[in-house]
DSSP file (Angstrom, degrees, kcal/mol; ACC not computed):
  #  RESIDUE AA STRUCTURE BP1 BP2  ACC     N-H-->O    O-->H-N    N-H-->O    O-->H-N    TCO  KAPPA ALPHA  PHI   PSI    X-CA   Y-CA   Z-CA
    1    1 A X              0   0    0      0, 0.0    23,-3.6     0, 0.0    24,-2.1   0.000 360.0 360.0 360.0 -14.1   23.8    4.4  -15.1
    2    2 A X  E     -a   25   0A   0     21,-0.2     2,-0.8    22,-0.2    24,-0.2  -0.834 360.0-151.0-118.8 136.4   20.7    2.2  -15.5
    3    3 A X  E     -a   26   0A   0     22,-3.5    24,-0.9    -2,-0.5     2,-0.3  -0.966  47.4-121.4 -94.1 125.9   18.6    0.1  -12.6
    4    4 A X    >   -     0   0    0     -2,-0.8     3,-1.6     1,-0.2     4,-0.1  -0.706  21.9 -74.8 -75.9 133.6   17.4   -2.6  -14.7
    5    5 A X  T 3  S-     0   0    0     -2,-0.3    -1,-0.2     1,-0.3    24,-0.2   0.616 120.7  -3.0  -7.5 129.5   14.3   -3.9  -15.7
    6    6 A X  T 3  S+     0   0    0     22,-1.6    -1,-0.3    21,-0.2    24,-0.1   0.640  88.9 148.6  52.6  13.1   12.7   -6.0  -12.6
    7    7 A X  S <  S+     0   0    0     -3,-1.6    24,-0.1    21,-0.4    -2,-0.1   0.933  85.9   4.9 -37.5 -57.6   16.2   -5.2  -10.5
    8    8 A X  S >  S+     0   0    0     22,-1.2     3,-1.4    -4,-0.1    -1,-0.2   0.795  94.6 147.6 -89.1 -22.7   14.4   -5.1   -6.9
    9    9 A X  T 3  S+     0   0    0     21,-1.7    24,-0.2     1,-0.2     3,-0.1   0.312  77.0  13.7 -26.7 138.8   10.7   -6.2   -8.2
   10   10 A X  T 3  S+     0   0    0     22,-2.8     2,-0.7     1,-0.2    -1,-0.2   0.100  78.4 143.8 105.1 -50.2    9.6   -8.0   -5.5
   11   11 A X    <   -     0   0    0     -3,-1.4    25,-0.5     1,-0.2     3,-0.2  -0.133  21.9-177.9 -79.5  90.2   11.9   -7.3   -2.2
   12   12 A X  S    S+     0   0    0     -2,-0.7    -1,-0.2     1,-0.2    -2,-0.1   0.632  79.5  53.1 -61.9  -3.2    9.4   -7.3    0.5
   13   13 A X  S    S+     0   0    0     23,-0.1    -1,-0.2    22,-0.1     2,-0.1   0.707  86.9 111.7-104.8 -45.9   11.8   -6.5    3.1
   14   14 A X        +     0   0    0     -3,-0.2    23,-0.9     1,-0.2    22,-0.2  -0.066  23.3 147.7 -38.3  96.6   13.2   -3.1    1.1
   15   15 A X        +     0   0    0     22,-0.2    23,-1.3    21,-0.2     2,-0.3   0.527  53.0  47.9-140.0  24.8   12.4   -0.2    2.5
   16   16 A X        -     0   0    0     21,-0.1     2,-0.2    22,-0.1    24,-0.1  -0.927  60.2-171.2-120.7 139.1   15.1    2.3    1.9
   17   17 A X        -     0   0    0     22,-0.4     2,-0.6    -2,-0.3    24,-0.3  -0.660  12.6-159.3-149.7 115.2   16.5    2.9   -1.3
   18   18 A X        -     0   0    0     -2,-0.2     2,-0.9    22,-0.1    24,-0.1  -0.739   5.8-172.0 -45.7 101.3   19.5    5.0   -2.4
   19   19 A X        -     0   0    0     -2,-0.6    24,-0.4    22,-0.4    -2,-0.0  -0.835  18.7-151.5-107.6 101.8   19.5    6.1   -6.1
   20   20 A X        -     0   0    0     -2,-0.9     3,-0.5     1,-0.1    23,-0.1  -0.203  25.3-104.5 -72.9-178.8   23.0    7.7   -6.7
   21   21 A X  S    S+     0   0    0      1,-0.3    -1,-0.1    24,-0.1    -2,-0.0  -0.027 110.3  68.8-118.0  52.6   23.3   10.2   -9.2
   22   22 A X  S    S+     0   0    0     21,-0.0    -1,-0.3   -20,-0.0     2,-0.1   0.380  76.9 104.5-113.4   8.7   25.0    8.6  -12.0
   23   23 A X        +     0   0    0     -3,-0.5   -21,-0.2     1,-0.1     3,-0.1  -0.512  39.7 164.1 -54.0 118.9   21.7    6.6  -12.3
   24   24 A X        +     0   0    0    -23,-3.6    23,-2.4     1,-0.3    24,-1.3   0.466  61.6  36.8-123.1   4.7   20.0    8.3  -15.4
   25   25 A X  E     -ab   2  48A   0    -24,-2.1   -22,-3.5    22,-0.2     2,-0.4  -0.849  57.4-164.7-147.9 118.6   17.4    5.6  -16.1
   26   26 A X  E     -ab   3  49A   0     22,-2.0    24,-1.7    -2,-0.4     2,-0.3  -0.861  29.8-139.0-107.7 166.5   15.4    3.4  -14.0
   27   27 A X    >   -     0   0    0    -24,-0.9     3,-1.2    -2,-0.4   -21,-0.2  -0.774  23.8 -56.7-129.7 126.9   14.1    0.8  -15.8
   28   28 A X  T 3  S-     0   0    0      1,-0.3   -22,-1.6    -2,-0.3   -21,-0.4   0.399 119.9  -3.9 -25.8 155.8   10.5   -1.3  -16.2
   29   29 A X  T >  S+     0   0    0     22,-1.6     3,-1.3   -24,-0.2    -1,-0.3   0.342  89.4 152.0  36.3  25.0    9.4   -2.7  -13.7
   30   30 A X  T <  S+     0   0    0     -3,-1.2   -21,-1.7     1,-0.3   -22,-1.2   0.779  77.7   7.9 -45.0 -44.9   12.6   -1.7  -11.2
   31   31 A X  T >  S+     0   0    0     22,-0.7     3,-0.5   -23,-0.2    -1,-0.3   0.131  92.0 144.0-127.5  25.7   11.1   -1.6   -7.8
   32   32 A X  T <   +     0   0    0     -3,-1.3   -22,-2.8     1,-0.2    24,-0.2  -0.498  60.5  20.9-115.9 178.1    7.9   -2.8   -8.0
   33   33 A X  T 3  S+     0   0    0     22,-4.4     2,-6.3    -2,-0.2    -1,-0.2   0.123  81.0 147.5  87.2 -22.8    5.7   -4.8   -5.9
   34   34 A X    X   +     0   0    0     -3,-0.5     3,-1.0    21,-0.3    26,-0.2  -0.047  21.6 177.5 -52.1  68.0    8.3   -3.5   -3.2
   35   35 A X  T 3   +     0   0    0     -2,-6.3    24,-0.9     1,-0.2    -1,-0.2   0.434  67.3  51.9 -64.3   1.8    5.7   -3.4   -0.6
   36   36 A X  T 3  S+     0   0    0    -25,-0.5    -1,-0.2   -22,-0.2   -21,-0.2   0.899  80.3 121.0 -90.5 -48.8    8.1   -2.2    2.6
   37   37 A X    <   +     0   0    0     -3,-1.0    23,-1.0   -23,-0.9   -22,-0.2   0.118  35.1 168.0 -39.8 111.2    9.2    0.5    0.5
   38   38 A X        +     0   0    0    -23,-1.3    23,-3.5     1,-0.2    24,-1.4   0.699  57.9  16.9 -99.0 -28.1    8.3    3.8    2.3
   39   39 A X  E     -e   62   0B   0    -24,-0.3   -22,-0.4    21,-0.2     2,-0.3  -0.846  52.0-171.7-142.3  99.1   10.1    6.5    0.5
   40   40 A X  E     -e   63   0B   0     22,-1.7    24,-1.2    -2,-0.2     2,-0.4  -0.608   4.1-168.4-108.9 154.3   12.2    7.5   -3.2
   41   41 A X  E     -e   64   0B   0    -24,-0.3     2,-0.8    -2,-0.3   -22,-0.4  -0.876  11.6-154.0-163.2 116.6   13.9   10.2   -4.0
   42   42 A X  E     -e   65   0B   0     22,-3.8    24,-1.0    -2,-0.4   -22,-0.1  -0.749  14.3-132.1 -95.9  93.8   14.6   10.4   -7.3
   43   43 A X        -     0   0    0     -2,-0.8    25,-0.3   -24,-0.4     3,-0.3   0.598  16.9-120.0 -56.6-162.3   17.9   12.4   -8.5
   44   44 A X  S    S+     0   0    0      1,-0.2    -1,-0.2    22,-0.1   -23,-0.0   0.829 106.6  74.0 -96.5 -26.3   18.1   14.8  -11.0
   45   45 A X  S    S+     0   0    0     22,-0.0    -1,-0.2     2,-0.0    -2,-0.1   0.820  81.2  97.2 -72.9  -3.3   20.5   13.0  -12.9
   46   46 A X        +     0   0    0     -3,-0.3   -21,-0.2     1,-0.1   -22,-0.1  -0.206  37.2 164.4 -64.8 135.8   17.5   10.7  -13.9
   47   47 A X        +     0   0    0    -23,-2.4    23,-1.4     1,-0.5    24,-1.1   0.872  63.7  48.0-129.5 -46.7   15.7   11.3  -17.2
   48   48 A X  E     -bc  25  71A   0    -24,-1.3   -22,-2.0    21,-0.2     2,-0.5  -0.969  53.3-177.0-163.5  92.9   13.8    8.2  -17.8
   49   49 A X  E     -bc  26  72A   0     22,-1.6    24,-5.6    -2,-0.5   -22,-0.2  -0.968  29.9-133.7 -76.3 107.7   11.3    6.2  -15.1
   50   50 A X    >   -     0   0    0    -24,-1.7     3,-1.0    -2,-0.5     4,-0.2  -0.242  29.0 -70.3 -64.3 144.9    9.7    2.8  -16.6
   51   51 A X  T 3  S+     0   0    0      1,-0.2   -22,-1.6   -23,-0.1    25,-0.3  -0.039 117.3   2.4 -25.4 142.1    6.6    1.4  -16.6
   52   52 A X  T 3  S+     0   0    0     23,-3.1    24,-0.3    22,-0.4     3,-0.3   0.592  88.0 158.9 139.5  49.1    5.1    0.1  -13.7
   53   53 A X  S <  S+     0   0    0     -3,-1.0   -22,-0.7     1,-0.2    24,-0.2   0.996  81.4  10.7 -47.4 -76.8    8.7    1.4  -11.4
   54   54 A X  S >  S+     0   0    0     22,-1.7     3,-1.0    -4,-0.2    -1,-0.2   0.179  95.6 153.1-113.8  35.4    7.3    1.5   -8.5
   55   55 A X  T 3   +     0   0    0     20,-0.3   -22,-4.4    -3,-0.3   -21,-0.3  -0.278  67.7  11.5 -76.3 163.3    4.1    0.0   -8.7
   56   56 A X  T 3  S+     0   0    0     22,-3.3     2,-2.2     1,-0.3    -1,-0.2   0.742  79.7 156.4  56.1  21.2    1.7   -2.0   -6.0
   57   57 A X    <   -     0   0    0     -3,-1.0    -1,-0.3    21,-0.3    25,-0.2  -0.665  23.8-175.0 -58.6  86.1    4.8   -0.1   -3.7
   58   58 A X  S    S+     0   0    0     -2,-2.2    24,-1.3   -25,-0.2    23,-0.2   0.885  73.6  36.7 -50.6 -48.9    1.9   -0.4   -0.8
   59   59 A X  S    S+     0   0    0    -24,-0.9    -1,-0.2    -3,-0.2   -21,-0.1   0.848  80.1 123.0 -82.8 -33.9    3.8    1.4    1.8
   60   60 A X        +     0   0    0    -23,-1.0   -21,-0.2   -26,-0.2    22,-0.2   0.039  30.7 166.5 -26.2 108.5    5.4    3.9   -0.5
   61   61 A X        +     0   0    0    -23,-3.5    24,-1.9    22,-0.2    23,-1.5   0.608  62.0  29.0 -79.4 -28.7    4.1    7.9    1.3
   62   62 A X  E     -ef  39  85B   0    -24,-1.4   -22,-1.7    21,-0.2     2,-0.3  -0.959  61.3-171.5-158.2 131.7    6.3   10.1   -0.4
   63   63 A X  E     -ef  40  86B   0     22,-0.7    24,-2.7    -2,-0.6     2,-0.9  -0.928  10.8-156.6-150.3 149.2    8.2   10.5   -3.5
   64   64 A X  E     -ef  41  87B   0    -24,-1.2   -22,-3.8    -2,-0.3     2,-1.0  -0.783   5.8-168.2-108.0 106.0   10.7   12.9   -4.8
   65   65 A X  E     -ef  42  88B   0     22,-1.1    24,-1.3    -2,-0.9     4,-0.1  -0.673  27.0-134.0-100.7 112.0   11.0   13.3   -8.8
   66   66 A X    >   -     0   0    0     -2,-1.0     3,-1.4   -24,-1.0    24,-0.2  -0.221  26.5-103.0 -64.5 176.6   14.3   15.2   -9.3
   67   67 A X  T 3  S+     0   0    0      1,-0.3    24,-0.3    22,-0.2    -1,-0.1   0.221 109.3  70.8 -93.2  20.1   14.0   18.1  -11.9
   68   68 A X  T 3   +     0   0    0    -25,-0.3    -1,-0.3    22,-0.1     2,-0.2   0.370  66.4 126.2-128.7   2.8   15.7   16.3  -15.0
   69   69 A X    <   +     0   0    0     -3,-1.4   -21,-0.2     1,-0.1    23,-0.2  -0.604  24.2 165.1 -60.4 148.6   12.9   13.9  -15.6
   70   70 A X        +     0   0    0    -23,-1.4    25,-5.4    -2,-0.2     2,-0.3   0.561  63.0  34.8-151.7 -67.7   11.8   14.0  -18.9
   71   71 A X  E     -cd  48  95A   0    -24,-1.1   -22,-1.6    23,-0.3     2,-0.5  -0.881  48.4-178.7 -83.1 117.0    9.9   10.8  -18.9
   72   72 A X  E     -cd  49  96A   0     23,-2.4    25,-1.2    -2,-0.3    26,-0.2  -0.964  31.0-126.0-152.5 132.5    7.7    8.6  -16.6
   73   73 A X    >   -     0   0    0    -24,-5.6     3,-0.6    -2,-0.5   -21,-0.3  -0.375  31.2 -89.9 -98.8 166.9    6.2    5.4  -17.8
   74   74 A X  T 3  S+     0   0    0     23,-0.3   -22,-0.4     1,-0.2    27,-0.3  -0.175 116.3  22.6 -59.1 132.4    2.4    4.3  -17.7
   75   75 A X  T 3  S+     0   0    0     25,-0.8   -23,-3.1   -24,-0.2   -20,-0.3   0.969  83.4 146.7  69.6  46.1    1.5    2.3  -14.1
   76   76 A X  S <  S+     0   0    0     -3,-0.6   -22,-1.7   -24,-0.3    26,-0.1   0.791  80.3   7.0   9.6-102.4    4.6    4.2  -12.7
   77   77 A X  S >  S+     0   0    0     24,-0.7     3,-1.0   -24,-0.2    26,-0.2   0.294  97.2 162.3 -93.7  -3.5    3.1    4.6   -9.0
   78   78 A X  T 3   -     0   0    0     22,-0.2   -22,-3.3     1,-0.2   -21,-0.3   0.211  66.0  -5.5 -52.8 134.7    0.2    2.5   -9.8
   79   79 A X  T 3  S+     0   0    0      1,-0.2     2,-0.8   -24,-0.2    -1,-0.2   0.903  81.2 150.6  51.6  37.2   -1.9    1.0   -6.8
   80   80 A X    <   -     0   0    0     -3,-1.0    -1,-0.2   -24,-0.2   -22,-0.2  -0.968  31.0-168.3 -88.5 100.4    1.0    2.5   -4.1
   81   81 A X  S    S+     0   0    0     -2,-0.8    -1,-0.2   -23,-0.2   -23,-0.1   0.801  73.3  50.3 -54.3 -58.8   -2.0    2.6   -1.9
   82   82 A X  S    S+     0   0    0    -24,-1.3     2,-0.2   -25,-0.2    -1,-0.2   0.366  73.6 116.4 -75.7 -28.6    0.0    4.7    0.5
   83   83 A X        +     0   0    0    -26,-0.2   -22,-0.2     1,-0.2    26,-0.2  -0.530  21.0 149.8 -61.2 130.6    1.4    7.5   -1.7
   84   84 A X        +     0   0    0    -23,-1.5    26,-1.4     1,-0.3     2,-0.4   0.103  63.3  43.7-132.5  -4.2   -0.2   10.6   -0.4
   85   85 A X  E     +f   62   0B   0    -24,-1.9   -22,-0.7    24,-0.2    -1,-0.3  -0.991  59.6 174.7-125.5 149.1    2.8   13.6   -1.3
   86   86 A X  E     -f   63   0B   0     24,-0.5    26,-1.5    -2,-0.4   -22,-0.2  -0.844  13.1-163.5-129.2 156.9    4.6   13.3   -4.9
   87   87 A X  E     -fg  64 112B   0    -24,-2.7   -22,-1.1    -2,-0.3     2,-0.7  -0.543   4.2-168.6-132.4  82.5    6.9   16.2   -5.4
   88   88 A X  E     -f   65   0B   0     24,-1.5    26,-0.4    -2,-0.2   -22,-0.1  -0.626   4.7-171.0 -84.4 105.0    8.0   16.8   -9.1
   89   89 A X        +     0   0    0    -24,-1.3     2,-0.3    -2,-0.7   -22,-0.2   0.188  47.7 104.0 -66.3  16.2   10.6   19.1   -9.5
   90   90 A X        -     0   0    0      1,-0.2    24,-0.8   -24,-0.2     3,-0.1  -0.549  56.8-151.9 -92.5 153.6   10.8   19.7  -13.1
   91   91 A X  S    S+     0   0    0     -2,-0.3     2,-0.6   -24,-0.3    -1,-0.2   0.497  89.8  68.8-118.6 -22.5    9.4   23.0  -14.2
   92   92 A X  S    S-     0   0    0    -23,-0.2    -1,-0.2    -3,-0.1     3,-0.1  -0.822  98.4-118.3-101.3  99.0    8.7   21.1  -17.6
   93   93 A X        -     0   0    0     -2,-0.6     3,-0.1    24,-0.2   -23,-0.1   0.007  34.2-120.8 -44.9 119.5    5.9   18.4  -17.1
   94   94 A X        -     0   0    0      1,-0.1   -23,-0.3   -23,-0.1     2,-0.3  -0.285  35.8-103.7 -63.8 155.0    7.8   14.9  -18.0
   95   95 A X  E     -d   71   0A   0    -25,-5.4   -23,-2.4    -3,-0.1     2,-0.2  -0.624  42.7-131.3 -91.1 131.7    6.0   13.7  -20.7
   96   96 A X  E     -d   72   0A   0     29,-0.9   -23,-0.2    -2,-0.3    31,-0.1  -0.703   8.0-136.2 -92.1 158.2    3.4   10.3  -18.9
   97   97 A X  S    S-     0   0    0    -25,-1.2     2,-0.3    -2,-0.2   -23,-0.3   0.025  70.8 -35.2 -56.2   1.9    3.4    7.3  -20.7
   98   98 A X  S    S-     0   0    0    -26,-0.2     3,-0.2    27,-0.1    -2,-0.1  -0.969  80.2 -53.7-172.7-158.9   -0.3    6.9  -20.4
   99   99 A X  S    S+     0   0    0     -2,-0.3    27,-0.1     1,-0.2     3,-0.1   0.228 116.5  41.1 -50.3  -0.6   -3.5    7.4  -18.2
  100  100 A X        +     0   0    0      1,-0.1   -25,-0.8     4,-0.0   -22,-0.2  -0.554  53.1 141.4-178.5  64.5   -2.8    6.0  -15.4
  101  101 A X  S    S+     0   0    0    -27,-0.3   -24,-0.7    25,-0.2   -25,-0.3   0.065  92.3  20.5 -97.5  27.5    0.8    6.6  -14.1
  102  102 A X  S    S-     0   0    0    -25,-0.2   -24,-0.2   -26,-0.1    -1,-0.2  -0.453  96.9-113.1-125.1 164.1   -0.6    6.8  -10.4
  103  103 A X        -     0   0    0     -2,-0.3     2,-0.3   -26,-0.2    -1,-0.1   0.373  56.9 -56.6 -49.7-176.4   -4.3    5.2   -9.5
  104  104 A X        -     0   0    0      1,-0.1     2,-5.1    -4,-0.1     3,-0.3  -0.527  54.9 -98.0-106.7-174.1   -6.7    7.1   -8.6
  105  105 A X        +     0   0    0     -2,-0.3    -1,-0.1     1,-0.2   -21,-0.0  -0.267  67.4 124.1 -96.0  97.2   -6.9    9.3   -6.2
  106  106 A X  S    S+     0   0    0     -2,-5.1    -1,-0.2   -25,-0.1   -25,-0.0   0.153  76.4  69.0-121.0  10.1   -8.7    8.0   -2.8
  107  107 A X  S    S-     0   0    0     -3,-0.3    -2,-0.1   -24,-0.0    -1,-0.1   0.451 110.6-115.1 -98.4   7.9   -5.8    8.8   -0.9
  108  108 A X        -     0   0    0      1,-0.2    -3,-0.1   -23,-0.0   -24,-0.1   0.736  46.1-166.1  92.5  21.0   -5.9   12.4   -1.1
  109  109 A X        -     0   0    0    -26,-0.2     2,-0.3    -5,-0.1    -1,-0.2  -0.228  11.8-151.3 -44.1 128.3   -2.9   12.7   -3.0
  110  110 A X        -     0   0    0    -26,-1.4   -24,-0.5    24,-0.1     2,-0.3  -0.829   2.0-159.8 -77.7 137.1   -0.8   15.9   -3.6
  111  111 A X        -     0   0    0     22,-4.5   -24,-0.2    -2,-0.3   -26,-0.1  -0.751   8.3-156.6-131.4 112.9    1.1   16.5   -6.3
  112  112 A X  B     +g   87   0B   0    -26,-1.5   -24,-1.5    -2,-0.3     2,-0.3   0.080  22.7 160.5 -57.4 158.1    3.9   19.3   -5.8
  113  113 A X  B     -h  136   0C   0     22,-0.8    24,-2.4   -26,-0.2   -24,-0.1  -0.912  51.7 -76.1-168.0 163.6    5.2   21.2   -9.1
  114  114 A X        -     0   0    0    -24,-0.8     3,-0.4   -26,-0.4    24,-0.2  -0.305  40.3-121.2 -49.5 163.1    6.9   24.4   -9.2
  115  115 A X  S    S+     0   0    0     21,-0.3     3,-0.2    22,-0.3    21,-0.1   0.546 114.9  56.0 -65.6 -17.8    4.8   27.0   -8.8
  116  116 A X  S    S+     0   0    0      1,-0.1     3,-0.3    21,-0.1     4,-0.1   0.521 111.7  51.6 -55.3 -29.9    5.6   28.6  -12.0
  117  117 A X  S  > S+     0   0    0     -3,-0.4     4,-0.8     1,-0.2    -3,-0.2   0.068  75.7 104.3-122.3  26.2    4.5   25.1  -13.5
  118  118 A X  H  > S+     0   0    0      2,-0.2     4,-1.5    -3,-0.2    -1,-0.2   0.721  79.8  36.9-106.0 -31.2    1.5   24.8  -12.1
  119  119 A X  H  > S+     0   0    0     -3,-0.3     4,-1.9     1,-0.2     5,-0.2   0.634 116.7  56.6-102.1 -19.5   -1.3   25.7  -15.1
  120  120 A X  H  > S+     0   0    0      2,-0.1     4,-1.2    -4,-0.1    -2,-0.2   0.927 111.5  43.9 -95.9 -15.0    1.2   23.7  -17.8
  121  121 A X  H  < S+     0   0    0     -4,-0.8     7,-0.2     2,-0.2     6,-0.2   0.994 108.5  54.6 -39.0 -65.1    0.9   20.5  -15.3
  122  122 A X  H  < S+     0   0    0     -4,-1.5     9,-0.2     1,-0.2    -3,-0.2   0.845 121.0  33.1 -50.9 -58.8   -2.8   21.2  -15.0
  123  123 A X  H  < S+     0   0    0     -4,-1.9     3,-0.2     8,-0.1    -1,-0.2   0.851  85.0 115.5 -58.5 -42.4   -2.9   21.0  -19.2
  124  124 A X  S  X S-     0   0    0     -4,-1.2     2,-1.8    -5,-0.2     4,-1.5   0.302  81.0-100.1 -30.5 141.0   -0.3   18.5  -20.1
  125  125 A X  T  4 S+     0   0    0      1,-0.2   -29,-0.9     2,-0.2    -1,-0.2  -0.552 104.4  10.5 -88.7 121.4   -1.9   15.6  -21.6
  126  126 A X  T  4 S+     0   0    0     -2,-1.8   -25,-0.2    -3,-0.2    -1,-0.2   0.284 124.0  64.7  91.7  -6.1   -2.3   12.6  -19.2
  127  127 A X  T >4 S+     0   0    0     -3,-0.4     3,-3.3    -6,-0.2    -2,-0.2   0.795  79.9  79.1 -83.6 -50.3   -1.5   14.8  -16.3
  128  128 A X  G >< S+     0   0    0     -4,-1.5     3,-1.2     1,-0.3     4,-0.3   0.758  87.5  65.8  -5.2 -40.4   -4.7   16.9  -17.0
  129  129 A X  G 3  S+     0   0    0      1,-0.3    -1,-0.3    -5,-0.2     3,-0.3   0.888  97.4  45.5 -85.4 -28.7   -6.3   14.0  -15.2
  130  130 A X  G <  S+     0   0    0     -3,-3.3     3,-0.5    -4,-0.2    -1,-0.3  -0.087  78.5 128.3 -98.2  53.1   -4.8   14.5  -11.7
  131  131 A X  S <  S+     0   0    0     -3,-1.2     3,-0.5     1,-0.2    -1,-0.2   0.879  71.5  53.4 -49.6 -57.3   -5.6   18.5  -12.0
  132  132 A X  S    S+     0   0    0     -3,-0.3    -1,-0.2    -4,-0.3    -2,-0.1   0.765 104.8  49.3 -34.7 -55.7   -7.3   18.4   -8.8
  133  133 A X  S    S+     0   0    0     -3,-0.5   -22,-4.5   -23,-0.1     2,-1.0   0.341  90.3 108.7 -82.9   4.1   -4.4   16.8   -6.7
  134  134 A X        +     0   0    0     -3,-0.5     2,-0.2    -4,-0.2   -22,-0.2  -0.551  43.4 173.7 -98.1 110.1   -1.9   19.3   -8.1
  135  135 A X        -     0   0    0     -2,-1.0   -22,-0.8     1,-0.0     2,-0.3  -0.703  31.1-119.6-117.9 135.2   -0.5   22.2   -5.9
  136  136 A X  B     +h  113   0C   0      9,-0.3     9,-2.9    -2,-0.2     2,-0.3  -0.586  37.5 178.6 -73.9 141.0    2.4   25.0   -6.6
  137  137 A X  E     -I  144   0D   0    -24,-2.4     2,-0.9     7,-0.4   -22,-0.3  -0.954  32.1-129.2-147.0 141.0    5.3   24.7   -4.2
  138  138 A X  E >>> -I  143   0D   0      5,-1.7     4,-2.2    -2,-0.3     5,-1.4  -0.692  20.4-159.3-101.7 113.7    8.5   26.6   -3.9
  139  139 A X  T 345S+     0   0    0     -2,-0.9    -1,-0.2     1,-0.3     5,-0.0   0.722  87.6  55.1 -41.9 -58.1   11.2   24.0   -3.7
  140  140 A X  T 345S+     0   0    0      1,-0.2    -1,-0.3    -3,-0.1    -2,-0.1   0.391 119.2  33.8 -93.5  22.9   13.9   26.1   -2.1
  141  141 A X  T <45S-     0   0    0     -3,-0.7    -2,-0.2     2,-0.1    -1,-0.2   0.555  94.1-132.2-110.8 -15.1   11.5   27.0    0.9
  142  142 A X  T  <5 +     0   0    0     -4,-2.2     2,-0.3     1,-0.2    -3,-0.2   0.944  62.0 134.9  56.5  53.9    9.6   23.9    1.2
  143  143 A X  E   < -I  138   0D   0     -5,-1.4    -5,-1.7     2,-0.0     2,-0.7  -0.974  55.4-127.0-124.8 147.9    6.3   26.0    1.3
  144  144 A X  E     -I  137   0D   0     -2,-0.3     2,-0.5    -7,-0.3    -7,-0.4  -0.785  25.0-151.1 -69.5 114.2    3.2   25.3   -0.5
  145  145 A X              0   0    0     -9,-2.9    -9,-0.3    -2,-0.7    -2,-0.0  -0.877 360.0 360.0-118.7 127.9    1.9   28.2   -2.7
  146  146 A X              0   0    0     -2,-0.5    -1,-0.1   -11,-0.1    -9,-0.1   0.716 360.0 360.0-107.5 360.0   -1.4   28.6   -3.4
């Protein structure tokens, strides 16, 4: 149920990852530095993402936070250079472990949220700070809504 602390850290080759869904916690420092790494998709059954999970992921474009996160720890996404979509499915902003669970933003990131959840993202403490990059989108249509 758990990927453990430093499991992949490291794999320079990795650049697919399956996360089944009796995973409910990944775990410090699980995948990071995994600089092949292009793509996550994070299941629902997941409550808990550790510090610095997928950091310095260089290649990392796109991630998928299933809607049963709860948690996501500080330096997260940090310095995934690459990341330009996040898509967090949760209608309740998971609560960030710091300032600076993704960099900042000089790749143009979006970050998808319900569209319902769009103004408590936009408040949330430590999310507050990427207000800008944050867009409503409807989940079951895959449309953006502004």
């Amino acid at each position: 149920t758990t990927i453990g602390e430093l499991a992949f850290a490291l794999c320079d080759s990795l650049t697919r990852v399956t996360i089944g869904d009796s995973v409910t916690t990944i775990g410090e420092y699980a995948f990071n530095g995994c600089s092949s790494l292009t793509s996550v998709t994070i299941p629902d059954s997941v409550t808990t993402i550790g510090e610095w999970a997928f950091g310095y992921c260089d290649s990392l474009k796109s991630v998928t936070i299933g809607d049963s996160v709860t948690s996501i720890g500080d330096h997260a996404f940090y310095s995934c250079d690459s990341l330009t979509s996040v898509y967090c499915k949760a209608t309740t902003p998971p609560a960030l472990g710091g300032t600076w669970v993704f960099d900042n933003n000089g790749s143009g990131r979006k970050i998808y949220v319900p569209a319902e959840s769009v103004e408590a993202y936009k408040s949330a403490e430590y999310w507050s700070k990427y207000a800008s990059a944050i867009v409503g989108y409807d989940f079951d249509n895959g449309v953006v809504v502004e």
